[in-house]
PQR file of N, CA, C, O and H, with PARSE charges and radii, in Angstrom:
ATOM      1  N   UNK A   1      49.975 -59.809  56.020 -0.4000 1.5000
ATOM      2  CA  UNK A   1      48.815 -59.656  56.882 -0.0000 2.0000
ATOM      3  C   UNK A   1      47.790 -60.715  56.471  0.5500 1.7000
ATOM      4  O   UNK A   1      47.583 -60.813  55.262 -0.5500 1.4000
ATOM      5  N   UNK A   2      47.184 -61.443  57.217 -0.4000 1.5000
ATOM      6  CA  UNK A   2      46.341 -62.301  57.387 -0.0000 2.0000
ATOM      7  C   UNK A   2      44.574 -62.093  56.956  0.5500 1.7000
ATOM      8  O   UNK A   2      43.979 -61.179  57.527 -0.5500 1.4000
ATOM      9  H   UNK A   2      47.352 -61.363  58.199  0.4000 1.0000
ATOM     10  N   UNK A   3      44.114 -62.619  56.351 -0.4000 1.5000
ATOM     11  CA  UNK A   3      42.739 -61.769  56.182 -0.0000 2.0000
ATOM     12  C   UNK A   3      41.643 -61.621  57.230  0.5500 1.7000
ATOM     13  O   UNK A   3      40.571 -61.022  57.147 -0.5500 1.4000
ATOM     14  H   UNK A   3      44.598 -63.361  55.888  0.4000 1.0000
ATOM     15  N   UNK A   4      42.225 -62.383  58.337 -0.4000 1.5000
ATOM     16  CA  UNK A   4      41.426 -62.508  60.043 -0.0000 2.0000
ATOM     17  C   UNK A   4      42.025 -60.572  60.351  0.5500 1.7000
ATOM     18  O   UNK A   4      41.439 -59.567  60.755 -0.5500 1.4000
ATOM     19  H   UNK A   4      43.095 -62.870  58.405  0.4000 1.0000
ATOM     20  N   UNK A   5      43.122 -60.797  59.996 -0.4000 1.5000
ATOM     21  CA  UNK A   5      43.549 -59.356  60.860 -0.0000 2.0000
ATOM     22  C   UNK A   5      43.234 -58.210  59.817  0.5500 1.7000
ATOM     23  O   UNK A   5      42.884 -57.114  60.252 -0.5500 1.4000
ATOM     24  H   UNK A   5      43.598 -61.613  59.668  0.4000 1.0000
ATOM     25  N   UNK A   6      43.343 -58.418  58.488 -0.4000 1.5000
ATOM     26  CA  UNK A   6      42.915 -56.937  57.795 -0.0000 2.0000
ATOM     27  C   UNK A   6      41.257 -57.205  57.598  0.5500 1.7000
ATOM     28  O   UNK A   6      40.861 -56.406  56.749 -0.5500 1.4000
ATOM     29  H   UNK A   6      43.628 -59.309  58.134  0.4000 1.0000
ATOM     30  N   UNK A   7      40.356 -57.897  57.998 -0.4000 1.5000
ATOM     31  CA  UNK A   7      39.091 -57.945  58.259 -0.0000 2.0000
ATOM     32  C   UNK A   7      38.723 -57.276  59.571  0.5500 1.7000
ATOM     33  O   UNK A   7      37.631 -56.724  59.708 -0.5500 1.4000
ATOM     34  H   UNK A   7      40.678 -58.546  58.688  0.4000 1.0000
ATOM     35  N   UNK A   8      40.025 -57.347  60.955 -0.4000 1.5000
ATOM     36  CA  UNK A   8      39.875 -56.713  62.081 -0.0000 2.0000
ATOM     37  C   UNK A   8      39.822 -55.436  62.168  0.5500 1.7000
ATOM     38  O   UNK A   8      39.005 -54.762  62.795 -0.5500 1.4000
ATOM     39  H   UNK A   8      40.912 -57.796  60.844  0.4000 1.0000
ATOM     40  N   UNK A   9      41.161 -54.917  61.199 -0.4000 1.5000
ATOM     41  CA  UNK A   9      41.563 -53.772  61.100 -0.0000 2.0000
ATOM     42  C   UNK A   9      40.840 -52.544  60.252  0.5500 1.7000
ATOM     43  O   UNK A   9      40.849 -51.330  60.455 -0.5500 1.4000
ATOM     44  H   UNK A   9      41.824 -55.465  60.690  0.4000 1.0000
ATOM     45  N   UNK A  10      40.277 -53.261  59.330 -0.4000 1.5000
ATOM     46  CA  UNK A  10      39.088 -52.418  58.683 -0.0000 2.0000
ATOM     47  C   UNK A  10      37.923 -52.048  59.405  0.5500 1.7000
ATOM     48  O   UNK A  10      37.334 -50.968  59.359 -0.5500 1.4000
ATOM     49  H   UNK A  10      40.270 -54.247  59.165  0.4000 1.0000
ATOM     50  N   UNK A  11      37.609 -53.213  60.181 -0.4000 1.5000
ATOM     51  CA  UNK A  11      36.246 -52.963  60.576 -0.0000 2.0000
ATOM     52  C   UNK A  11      36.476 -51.707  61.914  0.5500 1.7000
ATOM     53  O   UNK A  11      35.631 -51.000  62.464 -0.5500 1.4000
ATOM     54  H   UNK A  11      38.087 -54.090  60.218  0.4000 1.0000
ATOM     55  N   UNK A  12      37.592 -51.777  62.074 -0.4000 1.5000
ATOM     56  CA  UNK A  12      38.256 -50.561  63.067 -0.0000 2.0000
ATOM     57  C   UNK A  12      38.028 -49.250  62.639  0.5500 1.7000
ATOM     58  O   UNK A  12      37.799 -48.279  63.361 -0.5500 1.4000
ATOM     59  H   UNK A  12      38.278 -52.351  61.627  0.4000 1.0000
ATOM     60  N   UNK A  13      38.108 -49.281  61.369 -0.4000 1.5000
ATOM     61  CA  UNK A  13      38.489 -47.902  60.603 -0.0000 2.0000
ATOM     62  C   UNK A  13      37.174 -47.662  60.648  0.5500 1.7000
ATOM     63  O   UNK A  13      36.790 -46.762  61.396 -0.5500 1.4000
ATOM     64  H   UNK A  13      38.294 -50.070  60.783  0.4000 1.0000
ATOM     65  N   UNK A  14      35.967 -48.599  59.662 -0.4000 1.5000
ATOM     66  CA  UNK A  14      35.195 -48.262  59.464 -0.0000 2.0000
ATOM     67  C   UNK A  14      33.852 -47.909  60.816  0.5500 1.7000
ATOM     68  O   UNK A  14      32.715 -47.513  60.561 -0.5500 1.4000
ATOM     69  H   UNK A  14      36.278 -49.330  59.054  0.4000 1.0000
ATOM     70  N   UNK A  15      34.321 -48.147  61.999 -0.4000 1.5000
ATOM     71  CA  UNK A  15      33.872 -47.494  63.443 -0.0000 2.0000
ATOM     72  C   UNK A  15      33.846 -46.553  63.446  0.5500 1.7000
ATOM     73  O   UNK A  15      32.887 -45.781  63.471 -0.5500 1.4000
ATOM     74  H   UNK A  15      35.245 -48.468  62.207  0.4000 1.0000
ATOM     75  N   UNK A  16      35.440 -46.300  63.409 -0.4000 1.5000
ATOM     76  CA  UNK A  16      36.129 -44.890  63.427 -0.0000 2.0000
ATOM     77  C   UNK A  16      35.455 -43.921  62.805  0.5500 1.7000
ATOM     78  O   UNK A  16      34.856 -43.131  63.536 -0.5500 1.4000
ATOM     79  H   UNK A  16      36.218 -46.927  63.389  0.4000 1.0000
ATOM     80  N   UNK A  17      35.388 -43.762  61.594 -0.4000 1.5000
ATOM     81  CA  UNK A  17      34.414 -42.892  60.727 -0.0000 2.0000
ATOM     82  C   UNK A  17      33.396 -42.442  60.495  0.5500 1.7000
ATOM     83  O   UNK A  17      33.050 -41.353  60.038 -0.5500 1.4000
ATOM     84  H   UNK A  17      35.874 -44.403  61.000  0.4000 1.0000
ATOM     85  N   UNK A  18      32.498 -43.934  61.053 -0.4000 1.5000
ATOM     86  CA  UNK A  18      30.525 -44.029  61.382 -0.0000 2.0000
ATOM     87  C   UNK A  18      30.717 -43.048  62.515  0.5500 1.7000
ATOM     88  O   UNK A  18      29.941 -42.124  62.272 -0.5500 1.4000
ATOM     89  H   UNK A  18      32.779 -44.819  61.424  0.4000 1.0000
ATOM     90  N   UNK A  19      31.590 -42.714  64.006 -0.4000 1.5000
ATOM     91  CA  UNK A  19      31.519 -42.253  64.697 -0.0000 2.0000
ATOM     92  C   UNK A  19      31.444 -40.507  64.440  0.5500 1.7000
ATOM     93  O   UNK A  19      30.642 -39.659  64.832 -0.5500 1.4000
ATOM     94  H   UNK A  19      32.220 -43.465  64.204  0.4000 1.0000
ATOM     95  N   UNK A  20      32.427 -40.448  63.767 -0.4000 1.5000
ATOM     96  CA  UNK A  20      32.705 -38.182  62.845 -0.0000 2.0000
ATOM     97  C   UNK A  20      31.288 -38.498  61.923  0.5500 1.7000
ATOM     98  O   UNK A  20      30.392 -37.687  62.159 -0.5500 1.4000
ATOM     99  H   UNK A  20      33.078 -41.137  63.449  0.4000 1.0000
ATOM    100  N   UNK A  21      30.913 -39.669  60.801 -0.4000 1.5000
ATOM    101  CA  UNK A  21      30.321 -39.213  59.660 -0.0000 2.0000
ATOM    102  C   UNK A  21      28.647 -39.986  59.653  0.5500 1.7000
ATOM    103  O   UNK A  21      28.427 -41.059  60.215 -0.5500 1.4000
ATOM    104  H   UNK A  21      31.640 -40.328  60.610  0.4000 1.0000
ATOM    105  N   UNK A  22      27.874 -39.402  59.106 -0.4000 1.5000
ATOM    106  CA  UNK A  22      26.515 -39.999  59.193 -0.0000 2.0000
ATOM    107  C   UNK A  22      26.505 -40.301  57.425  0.5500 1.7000
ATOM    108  O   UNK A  22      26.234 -39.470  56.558 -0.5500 1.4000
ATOM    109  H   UNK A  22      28.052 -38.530  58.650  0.4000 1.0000
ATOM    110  N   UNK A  23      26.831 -41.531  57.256 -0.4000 1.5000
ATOM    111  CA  UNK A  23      26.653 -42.367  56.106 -0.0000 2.0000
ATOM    112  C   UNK A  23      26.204 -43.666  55.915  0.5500 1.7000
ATOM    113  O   UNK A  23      26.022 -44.387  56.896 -0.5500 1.4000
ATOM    114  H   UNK A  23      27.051 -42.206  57.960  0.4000 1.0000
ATOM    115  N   UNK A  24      25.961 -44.141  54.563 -0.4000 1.5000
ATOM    116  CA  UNK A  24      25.529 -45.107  54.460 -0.0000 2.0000
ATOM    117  C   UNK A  24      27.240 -46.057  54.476  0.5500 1.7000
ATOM    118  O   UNK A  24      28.336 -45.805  53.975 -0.5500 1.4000
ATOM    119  H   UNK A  24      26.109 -43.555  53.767  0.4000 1.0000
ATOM    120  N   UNK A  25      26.584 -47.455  55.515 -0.4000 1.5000
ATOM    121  CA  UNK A  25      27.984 -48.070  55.579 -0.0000 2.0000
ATOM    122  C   UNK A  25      28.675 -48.938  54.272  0.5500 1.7000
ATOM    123  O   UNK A  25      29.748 -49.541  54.292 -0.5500 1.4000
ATOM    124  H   UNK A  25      25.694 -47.660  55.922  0.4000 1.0000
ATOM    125  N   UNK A  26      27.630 -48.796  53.028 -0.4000 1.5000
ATOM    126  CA  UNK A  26      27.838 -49.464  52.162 -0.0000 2.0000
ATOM    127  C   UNK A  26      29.178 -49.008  51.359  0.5500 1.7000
ATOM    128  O   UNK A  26      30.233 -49.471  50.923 -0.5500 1.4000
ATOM    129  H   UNK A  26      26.758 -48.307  53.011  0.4000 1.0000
ATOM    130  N   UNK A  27      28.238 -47.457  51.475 -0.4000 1.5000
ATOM    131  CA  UNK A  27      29.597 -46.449  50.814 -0.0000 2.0000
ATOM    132  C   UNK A  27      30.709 -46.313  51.048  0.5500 1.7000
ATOM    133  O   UNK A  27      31.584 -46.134  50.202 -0.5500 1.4000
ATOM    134  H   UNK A  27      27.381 -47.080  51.828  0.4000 1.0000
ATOM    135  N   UNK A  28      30.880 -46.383  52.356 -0.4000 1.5000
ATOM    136  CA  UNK A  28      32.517 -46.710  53.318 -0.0000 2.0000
ATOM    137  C   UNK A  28      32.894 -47.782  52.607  0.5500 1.7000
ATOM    138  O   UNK A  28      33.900 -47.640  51.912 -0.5500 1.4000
ATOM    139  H   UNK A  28      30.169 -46.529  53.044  0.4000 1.0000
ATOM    140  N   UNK A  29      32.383 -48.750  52.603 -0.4000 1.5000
ATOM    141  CA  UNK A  29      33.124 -49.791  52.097 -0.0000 2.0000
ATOM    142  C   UNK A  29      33.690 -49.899  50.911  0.5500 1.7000
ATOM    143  O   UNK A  29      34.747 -50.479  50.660 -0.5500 1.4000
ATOM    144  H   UNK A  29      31.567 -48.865  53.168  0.4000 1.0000
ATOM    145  N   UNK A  30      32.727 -49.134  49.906 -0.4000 1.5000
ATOM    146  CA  UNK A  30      33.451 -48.850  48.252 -0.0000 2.0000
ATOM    147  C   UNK A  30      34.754 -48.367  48.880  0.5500 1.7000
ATOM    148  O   UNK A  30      35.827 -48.961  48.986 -0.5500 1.4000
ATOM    149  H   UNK A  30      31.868 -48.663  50.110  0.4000 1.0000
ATOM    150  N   UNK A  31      34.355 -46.998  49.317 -0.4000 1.5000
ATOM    151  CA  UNK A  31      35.470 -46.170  49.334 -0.0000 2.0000
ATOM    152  C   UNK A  31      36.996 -46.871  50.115  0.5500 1.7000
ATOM    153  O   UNK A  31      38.145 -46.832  49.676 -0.5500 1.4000
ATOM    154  H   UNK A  31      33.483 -46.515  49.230  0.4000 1.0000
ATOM    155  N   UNK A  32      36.466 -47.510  51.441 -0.4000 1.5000
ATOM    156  CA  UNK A  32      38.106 -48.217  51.790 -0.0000 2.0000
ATOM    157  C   UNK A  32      38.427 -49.370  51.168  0.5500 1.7000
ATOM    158  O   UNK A  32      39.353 -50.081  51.556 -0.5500 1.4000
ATOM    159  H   UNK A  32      35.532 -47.542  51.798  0.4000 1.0000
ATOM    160  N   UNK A  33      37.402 -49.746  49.769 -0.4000 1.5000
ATOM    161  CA  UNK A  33      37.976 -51.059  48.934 -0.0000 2.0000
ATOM    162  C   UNK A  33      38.567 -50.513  47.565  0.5500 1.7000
ATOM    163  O   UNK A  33      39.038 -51.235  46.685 -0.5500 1.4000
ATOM    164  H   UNK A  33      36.649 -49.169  49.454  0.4000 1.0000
ATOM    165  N   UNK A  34      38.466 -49.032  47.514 -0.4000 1.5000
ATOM    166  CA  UNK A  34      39.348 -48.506  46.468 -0.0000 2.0000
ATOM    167  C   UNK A  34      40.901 -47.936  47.243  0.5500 1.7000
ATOM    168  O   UNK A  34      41.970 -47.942  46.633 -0.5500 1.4000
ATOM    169  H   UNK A  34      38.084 -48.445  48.229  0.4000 1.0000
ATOM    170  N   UNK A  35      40.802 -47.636  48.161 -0.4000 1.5000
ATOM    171  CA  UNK A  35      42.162 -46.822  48.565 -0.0000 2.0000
ATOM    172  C   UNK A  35      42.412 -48.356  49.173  0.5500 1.7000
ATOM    173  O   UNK A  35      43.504 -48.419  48.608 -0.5500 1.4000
ATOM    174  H   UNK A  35      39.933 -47.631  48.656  0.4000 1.0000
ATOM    175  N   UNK A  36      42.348 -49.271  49.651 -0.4000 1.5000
ATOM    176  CA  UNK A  36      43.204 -50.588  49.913 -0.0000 2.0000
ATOM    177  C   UNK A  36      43.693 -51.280  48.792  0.5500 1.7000
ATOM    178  O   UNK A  36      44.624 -52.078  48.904 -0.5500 1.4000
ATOM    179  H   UNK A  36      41.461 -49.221  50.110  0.4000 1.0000
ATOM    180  N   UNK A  37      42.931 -50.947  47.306 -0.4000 1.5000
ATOM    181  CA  UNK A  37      43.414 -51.200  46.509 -0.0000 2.0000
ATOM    182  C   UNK A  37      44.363 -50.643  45.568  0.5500 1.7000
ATOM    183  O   UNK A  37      44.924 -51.209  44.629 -0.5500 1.4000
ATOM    184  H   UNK A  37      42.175 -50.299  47.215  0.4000 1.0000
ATOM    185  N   UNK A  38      44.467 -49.274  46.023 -0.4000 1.5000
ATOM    186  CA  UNK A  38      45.935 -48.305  45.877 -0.0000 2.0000
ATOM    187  C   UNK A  38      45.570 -47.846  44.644  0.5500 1.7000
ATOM    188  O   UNK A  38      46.336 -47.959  43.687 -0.5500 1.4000
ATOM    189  H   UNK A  38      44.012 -48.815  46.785  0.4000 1.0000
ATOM    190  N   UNK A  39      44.156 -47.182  44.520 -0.4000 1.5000
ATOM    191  CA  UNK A  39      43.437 -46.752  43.518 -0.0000 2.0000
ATOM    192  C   UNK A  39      42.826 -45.571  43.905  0.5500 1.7000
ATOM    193  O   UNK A  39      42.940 -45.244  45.086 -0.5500 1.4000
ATOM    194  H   UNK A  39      43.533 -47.089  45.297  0.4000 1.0000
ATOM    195  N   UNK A  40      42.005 -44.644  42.910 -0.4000 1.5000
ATOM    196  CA  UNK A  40      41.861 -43.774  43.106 -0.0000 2.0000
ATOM    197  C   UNK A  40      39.688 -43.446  43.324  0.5500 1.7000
ATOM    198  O   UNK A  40      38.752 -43.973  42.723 -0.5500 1.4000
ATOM    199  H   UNK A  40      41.913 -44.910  41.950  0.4000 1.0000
ATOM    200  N   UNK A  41      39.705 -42.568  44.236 -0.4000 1.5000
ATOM    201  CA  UNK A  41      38.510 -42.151  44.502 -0.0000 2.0000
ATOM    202  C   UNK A  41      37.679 -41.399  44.381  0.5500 1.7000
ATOM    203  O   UNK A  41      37.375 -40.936  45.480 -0.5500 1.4000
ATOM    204  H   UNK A  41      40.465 -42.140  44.724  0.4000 1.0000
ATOM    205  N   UNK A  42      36.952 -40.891  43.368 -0.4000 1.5000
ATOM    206  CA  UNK A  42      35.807 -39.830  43.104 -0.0000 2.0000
ATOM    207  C   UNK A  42      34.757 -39.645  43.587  0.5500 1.7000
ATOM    208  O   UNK A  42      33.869 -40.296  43.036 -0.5500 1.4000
ATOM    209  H   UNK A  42      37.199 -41.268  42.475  0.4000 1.0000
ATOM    210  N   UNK A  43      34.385 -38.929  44.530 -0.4000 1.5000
ATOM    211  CA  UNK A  43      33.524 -38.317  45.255 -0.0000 2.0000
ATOM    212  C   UNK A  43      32.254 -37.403  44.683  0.5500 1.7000
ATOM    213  O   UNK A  43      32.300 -36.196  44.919 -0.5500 1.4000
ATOM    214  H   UNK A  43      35.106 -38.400  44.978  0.4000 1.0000
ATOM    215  N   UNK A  44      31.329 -37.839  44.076 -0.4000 1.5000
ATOM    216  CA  UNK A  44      30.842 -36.595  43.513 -0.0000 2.0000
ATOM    217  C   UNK A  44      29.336 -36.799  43.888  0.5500 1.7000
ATOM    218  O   UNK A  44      28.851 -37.874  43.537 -0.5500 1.4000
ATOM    219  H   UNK A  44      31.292 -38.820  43.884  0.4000 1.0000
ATOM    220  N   UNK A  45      28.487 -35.867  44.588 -0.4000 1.5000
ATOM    221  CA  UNK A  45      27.424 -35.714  44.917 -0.0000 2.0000
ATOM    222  C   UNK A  45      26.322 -34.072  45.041  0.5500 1.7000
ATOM    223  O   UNK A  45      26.978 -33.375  44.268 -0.5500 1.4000
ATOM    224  H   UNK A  45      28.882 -34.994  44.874  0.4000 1.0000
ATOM    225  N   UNK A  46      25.646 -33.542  45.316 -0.4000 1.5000
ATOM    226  CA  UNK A  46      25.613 -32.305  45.734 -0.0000 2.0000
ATOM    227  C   UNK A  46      26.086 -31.779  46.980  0.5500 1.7000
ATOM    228  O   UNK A  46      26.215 -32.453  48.002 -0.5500 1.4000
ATOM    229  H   UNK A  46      25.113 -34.109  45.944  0.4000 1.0000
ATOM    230  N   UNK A  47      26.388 -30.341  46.851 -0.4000 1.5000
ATOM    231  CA  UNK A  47      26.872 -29.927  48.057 -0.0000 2.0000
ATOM    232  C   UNK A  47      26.277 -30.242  49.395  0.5500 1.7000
ATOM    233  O   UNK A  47      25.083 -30.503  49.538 -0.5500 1.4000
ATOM    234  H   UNK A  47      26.283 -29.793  46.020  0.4000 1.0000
ATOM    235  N   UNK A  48      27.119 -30.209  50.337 -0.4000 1.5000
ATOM    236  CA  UNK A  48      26.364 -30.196  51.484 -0.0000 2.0000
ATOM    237  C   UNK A  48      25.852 -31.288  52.371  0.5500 1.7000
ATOM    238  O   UNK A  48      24.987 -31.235  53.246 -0.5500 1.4000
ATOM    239  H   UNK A  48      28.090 -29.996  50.221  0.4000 1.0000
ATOM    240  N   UNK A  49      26.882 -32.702  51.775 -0.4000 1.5000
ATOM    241  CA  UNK A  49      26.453 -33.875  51.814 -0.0000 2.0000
ATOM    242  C   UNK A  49      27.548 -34.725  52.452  0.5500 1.7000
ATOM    243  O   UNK A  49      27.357 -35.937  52.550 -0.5500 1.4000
ATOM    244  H   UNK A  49      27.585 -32.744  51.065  0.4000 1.0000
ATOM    245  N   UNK A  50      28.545 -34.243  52.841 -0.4000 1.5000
ATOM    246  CA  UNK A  50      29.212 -34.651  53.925 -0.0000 2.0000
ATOM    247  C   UNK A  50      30.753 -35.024  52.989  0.5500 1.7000
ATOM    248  O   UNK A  50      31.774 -35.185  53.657 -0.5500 1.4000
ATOM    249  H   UNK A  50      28.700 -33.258  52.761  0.4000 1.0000
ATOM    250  N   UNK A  51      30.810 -35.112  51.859 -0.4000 1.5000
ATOM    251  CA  UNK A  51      31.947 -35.349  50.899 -0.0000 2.0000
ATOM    252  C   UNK A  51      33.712 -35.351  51.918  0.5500 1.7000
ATOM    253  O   UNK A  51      34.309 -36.350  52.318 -0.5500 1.4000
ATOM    254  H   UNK A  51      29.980 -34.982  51.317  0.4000 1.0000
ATOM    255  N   UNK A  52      34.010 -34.303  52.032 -0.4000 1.5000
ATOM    256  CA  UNK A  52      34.842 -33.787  52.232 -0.0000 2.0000
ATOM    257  C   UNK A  52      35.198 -34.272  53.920  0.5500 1.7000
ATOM    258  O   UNK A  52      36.288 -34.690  54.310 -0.5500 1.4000
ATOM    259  H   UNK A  52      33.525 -33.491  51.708  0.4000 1.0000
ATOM    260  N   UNK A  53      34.106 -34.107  54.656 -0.4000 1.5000
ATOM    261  CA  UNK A  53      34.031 -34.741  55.879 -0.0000 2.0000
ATOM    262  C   UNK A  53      34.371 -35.967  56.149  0.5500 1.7000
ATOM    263  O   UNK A  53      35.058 -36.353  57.094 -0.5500 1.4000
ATOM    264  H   UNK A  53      33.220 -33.768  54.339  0.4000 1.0000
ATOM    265  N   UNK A  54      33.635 -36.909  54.877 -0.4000 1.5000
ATOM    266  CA  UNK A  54      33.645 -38.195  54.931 -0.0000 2.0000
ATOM    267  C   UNK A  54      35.591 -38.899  54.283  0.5500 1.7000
ATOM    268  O   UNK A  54      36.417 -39.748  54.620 -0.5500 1.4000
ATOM    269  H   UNK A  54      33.077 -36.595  54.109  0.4000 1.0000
ATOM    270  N   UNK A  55      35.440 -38.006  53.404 -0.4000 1.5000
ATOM    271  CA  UNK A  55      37.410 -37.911  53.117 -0.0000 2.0000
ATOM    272  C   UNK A  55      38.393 -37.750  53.920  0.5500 1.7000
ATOM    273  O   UNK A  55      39.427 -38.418  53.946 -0.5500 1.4000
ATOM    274  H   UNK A  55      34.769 -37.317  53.131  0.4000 1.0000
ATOM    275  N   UNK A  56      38.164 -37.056  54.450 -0.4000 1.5000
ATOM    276  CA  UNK A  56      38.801 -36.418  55.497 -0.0000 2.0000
ATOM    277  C   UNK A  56      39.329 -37.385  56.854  0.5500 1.7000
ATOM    278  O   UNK A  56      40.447 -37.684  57.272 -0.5500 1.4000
ATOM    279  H   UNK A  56      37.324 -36.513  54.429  0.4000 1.0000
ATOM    280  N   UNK A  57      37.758 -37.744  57.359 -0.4000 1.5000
ATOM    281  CA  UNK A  57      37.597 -38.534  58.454 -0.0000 2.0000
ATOM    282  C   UNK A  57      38.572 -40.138  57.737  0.5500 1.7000
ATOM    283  O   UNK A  57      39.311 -40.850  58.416 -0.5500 1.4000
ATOM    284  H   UNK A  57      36.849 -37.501  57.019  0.4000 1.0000
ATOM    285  N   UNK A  58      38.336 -40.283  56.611 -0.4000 1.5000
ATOM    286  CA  UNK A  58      39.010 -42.129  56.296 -0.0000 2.0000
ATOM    287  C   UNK A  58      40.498 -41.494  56.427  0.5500 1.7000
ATOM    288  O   UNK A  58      41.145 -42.011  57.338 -0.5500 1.4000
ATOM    289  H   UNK A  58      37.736 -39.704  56.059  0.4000 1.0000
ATOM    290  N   UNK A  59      41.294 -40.292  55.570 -0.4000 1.5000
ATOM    291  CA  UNK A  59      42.502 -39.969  55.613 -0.0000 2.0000
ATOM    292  C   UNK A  59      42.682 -40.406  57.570  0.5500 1.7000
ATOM    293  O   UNK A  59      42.920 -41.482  58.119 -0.5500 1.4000
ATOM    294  H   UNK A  59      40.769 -39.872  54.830  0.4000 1.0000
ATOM    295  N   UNK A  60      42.486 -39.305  58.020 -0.4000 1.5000
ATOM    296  CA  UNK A  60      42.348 -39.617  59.501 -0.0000 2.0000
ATOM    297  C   UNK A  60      42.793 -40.859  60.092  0.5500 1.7000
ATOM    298  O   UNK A  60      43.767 -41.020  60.828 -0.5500 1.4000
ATOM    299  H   UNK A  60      42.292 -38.431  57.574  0.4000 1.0000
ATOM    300  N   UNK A  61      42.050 -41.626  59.725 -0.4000 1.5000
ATOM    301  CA  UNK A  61      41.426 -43.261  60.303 -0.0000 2.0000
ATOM    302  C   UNK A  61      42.789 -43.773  59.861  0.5500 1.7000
ATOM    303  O   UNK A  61      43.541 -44.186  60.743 -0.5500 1.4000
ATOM    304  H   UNK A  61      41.259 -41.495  59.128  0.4000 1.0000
ATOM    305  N   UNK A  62      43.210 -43.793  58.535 -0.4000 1.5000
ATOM    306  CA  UNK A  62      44.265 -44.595  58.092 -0.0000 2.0000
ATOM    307  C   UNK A  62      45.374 -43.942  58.114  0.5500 1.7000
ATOM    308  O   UNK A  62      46.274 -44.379  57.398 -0.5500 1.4000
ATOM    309  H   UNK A  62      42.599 -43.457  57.818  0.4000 1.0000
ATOM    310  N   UNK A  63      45.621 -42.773  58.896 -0.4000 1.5000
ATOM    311  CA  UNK A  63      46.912 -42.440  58.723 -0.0000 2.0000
ATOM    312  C   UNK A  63      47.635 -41.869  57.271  0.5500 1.7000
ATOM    313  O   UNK A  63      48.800 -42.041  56.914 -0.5500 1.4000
ATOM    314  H   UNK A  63      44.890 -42.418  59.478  0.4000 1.0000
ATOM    315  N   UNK A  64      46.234 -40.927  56.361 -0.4000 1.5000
ATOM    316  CA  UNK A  64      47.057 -40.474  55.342 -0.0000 2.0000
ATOM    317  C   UNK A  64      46.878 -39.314  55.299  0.5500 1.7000
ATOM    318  O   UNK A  64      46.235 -38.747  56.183 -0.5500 1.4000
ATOM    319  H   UNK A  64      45.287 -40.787  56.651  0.4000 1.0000
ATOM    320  N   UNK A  65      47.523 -38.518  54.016 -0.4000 1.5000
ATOM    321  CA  UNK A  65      47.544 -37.115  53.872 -0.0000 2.0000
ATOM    322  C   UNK A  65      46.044 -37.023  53.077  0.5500 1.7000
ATOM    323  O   UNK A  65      45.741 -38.012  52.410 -0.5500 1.4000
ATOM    324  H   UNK A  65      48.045 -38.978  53.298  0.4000 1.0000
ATOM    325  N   UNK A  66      45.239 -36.060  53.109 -0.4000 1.5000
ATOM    326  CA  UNK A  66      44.093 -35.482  52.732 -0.0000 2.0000
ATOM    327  C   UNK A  66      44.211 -34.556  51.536  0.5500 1.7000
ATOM    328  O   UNK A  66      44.745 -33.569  52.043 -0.5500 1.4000
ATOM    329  H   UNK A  66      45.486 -35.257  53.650  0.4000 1.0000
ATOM    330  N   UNK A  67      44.059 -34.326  50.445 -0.4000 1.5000
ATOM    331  CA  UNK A  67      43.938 -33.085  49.855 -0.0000 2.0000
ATOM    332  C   UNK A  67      42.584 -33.013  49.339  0.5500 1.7000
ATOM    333  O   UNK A  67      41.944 -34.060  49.440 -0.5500 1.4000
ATOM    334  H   UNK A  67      43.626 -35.127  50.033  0.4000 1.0000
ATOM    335  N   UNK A  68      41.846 -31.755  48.668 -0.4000 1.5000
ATOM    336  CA  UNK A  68      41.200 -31.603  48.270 -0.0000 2.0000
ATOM    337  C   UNK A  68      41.127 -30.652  46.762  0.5500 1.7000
ATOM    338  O   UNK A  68      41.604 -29.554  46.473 -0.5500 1.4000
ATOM    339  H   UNK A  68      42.366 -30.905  48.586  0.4000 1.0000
ATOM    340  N   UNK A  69      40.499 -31.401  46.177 -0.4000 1.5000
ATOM    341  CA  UNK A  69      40.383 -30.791  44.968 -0.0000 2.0000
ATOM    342  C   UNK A  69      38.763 -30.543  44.284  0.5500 1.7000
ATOM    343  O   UNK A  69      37.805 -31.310  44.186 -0.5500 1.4000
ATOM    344  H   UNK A  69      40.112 -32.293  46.412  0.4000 1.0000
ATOM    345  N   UNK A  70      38.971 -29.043  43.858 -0.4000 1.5000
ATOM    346  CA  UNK A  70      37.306 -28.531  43.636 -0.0000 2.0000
ATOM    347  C   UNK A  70      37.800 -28.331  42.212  0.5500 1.7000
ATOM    348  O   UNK A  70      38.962 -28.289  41.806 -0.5500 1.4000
ATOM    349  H   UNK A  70      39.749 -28.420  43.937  0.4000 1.0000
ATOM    350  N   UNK A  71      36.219 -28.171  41.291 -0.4000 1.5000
ATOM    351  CA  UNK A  71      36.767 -28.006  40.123 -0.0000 2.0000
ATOM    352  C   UNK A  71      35.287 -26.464  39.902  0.5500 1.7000
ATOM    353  O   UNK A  71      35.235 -25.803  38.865 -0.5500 1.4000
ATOM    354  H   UNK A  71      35.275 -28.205  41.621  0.4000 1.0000
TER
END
């Protein structure tokens, strides 16, 4: 893949998501520059802050499985 087309294809996703989630777009971007990098993602904020929504919605976007884990 070309970096014209995974520059296309991201910015797809990251539509996709602004549209379900009310976030800052900075944060999207951490977050789909750790899972493109086939790494892992920690989420941690107070309740009530869209976490799980915002997980959820990128699984979605990219075509993956979702789980959730509370501690």
């Amino acid at each position: 893949m070309n970096v014209e087309l995974a520059s296309d294809r991201s910015e797809a996703v990251l539509k996709e998501i602004s549209e379900a989630v009310i976030v800052d777009r900075a944060f999207l971007e951490t977050v789909l520059t750790g899972i493109l990098a086939e790494g892992h993602v920690l989420l941690e904020d107070v309740p009530g802050t869209g976490k799980t929504l915002t997980a959820r919605s990128l699984a979605n976007a990219l075509g993956l499985e979702f789980n959730r884990i509370q501690f």
